[in-house]
C-alpha positions, 0 to 999 in steps of 0.5 A, a space after each residue: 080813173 086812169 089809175 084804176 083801169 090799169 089795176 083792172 087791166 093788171 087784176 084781170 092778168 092775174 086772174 087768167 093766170 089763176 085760171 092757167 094754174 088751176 087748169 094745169 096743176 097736176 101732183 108730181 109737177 115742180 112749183 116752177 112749172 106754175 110759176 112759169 106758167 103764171 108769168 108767161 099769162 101775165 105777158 100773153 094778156 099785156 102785163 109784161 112786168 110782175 107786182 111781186 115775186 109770185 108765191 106758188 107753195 105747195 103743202 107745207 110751203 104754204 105755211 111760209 108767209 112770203 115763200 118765194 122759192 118755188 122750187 119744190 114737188 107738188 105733193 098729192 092730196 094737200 093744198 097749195 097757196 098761189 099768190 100773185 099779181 101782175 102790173 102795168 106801168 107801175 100799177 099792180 094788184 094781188 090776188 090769192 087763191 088756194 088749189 087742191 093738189 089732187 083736185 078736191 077740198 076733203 075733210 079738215 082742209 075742207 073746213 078749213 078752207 071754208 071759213 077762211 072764206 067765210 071769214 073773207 066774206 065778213 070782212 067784206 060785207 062792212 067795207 064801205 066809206 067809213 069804216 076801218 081796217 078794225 072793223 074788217 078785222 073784228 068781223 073776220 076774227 069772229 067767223 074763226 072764233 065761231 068756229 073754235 078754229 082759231 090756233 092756226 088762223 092769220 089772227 091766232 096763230 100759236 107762232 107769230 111767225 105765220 100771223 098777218 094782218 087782214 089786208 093791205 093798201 094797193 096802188 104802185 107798190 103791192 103794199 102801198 102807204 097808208 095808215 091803218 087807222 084812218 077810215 076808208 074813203 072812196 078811190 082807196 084800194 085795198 086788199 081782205 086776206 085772212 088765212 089758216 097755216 096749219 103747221 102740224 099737218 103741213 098746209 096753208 090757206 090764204 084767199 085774197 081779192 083786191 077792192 076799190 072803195 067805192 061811195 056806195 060800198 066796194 068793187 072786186 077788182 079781181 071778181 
């Protein structure tokens, strides 16, 4: 249980750092800015220490898994993928949202964005005591599949440099120990991050919220 309250605490941090972004996100603006930003909310809410280094990239930034250099313009009229999380005595969570640059989803991005939601939202409805990593990543894959997006997506991806798993464990370090075949039980943490990297048009999607097993099913932890 103690365990648990400081991943909320950290959660919660990070979602009102998330909040902070969105609010100021502005095009013309550098990444810097959000990132500073996003730091600066993770102390104001008692989380002094940082998870990771934060991932703010905009446009084709996006497409880079671990991009970390934060430094760029913010263009108009694309996406930008912020991935961050706070900690708290040496726990930590990980939460990822994706922001319109210029404040609306439009067309293809709009699509996109969609069914990597919607591909999080399979996942996540068969995670319970009992099931696997394999069973979450087969219903997401599905939802990519069904909708013939599947050349840029986390799991068909054409370069294998931008494909990823679906999620991860969490605890004291961002990507905890765990093996990825054993069956889910309650107390574990885990992260559902599918996401969609399109290179040729130069923007990426990632959407990724914490959960806690729990005996009946799950709790987001970054609700």
């Amino acid at each position: 249980p103690d365990e648990i309250r400081l991943m909320k605490k950290a959660a919660d941090a990070t979602n009102r750092a998330h909040v902070a972004a969105m609010k100021a996100l502005k095009p013309g603006m550098n990444e810097r800015q959000i990132h500073e930003l996003i730091v600066a909310t993770f102390k104001k809410e008692g989380c002094p220490e940082l998870g990771f280094p934060p991932i703010v990239a905009a446009g084709k930034n996006g497409t880079v898994l671990h991009y970390m250099k934060n430094s760029q313009p913010i263009p108009a009229d694309t996406l930008m993928v912020v991935d961050i999380g706070a900690a708290i005595e040496n726990y930590v969570t990980d939460i990822t949202r994706t922001l319109p640059t210029s404040g609306k989803y439009a067309g293809e991005m709009r699509r996109a964005y969609q069914t990597v939601l919607e591909a999080q939202k399979a996942a996540e409805a068969l995670l319970r005591p009992g099931a696997t990593f394999g069973d979450l990543e087969g219903a997401s894959r599905k939802v990519f599949e069904d909708r013939g997006l599947t050349e840029w997506s986390y799991a068909h991806s054409r370069e294998g440099s931008v494909r990823h798993g679906l999620g991860h464990y969490v605890g004291m370090a961002v990507h905890d120990s765990g093996t990825y075949r054993e069956r889910f039980e309650p107390g574990m943490v885990i992260t559902i991050e599918p996401g969609w990297y399109d290179r040729a048009l130069g923007y990426g999607i990632r959407i990724e919220d914490t959960y806690l097993v729990t005996p009946d099913g799950f709790e987001r932890l970054s609700a």
